[in-house]
C-alpha positions in Angstrom: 94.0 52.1 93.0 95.5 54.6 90.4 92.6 55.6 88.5 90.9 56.2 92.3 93.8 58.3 93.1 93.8 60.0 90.1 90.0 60.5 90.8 89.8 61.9 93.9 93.4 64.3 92.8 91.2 66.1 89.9 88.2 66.6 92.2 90.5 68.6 94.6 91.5 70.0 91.1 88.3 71.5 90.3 86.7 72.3 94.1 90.1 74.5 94.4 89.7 75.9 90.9 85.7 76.8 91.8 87.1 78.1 94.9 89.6 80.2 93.4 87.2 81.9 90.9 84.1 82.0 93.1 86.3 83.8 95.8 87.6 86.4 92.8 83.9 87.4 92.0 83.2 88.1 95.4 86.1 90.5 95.9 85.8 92.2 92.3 82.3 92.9 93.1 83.5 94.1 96.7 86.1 96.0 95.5 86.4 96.6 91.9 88.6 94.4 89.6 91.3 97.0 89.4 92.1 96.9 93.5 92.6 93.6 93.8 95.8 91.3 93.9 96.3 87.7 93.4 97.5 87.9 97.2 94.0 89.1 98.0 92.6 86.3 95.9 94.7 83.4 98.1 94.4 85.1 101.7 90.4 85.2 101.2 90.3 81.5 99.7 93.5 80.3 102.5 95.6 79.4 99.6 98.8 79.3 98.7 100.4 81.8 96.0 101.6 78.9 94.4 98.2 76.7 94.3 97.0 80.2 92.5 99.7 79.5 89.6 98.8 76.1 89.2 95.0 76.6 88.1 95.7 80.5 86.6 98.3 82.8 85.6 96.9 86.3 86.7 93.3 87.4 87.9 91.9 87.8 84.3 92.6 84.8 83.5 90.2 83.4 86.4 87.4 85.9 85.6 87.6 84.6 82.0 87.2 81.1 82.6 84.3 81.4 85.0 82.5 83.5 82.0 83.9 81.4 79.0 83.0 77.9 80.6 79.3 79.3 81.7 78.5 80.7 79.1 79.6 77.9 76.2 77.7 75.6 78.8 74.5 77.8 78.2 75.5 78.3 74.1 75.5 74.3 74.0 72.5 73.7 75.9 70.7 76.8 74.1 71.6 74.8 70.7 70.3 71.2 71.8 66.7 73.0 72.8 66.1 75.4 70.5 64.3 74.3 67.3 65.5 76.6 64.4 62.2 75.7 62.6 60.3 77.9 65.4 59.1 81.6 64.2 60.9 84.6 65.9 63.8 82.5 66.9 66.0 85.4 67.5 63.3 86.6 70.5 64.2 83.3 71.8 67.6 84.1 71.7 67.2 87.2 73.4 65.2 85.8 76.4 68.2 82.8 76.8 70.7 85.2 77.4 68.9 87.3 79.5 67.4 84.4 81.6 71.1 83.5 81.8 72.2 86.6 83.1 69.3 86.6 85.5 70.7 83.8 87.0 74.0 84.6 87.2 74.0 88.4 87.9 77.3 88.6 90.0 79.6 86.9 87.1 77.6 89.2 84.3 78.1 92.2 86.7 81.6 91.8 87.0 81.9 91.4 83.3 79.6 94.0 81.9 79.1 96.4 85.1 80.9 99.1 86.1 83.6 96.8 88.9 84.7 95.2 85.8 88.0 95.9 83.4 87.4 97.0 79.9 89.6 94.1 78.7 87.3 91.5 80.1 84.5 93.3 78.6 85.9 93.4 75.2 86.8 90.1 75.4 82.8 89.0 76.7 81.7 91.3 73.9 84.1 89.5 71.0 82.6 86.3 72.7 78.9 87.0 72.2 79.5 88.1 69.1 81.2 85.3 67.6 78.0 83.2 69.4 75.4 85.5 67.4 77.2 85.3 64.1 77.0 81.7 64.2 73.2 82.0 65.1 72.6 84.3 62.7 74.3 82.4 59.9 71.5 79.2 61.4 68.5 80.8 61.5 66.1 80.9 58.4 65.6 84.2 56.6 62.4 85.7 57.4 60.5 86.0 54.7 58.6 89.6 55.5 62.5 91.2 56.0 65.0 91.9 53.0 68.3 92.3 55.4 71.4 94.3 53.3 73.3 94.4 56.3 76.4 92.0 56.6 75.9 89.1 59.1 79.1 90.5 60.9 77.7 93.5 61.4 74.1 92.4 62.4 75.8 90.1 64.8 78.3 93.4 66.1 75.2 95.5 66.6 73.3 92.9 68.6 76.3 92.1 70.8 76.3 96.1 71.6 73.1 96.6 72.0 73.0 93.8 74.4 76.1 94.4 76.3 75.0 98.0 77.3 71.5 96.8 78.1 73.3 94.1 80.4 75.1 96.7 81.9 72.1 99.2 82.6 69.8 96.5 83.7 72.3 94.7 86.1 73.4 98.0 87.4 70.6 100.4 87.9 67.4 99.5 90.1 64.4 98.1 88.2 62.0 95.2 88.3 62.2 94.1 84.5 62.0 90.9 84.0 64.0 88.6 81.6 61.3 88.2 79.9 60.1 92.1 79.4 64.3 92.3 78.2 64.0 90.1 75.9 60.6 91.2 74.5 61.5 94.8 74.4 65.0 94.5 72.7 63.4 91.9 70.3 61.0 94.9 69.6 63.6 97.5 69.0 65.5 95.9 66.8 63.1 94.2 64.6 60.5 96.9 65.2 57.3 93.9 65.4 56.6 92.3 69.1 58.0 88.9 69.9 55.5 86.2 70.2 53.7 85.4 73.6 56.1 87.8 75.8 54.8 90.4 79.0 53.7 93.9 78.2 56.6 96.0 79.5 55.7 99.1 81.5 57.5 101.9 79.9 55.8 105.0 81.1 56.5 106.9 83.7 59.8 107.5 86.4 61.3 104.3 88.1 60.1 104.0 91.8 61.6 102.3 95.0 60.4 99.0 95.8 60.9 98.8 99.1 60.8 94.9 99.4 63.9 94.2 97.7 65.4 98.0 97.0 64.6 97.7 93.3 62.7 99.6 91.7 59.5 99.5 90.0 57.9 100.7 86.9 54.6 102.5 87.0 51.5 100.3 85.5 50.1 102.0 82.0 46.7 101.4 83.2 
């Protein structure tokens, strides 16, 4: 009887802890993280003030822990698939984290887009970058590259370059797809293309689609 009481007390635990940081993504993304109270958090998710305490101790600490316990989820199942024997591994890489951000584009937004804090940020950006160092340090030296750069600040200059396109892609209309991300940051920063990935249309102005009010890139054709 215990351990079924204990059971069914640490399910509540975690459907009121869900509840508590899928209700503060909605309202940062409604309203910016700035404008928002803990009192907003409880009145939209008809909880207590207290309840709040028990699972968090301020509002960045529950936009944290949605990020931190998705995203070492995705890091550990990223590790158990990916065979550091493959070539390219980094493109590979690449395309997780964008796939991952495809699917979770309101917990990215709020961390890299503009409703966000800059301390949350940071903190996501230390985060990644502590993930691509210990990549990095993994994955076999290509043989065609003699790297002089330090793995800290190889990792430092991914984690940049990534954040900002997370932001811009997330933020501004377009119909890139993971996929054409990953390829086109892969080619940029190793300046060869990544191995079976989509041509990326780069020419021309973005233009409206009107099915989902993103936009499209012209074809090159």
């Amino acid at each position: 009887m215990d351990t079924i009481l204990r059971s069914r007390h640490e399910r509540r635990r975690l459907q009121t802890r869900a509840l508590l940081i899928r209700t503060t993504l909605q309202l940062v993304l409604e309203k910016g993280y700035d404008a928002i109270l803990v009192q907003d958090i409880t009145d939209r998710a008809d909880l207590g003030r207290g309840t709040f305490y028990l699972h968090f101790k301020d509002k960045e600490e529950v936009v944290w822990a949605a990020f931190r316990d998705l995203f070492e989820e995705f890091e550990q199942e990223s590790h158990r698939k990916l065979d550091r024997r493959m070539p390219q591994v980094e493109y590979f890489g690449l395309l997780n984290v964008f796939g991952h951000a495809d699917k979770n584009r309101d917990l990215y937004r709020v961390m890299f887009g503009g409703k966000g804090s800059a301390v949350l940020t940071g903190r996501a950006q230390d985060f990644l970058a502590n993930a691509f160092l210990y990549d990095i340090r993994r994955a076999p030296e290509p043989p065609e590259i003699d790297f002089h750069i330090p793995e800290e600040i190889e990792a430092q200059i991914v984690t940049g370059v990534i954040s900002r396109l997370l932001f811009w892609w997330l933020e501004t209309p377009n119909s890139y797809s993971p996929e054409q991300m990953a390829a086109m940051t892969y080619e940029a920063l190793y300046r060869k293309s990544p191995p079976d990935s989509p041509e990326p249309q780069r020419t021309g102005a973005l233009t409206e689609s009107p099915q989902e009010g993103r936009a499209s890139a012209p074809s090159t054709g």
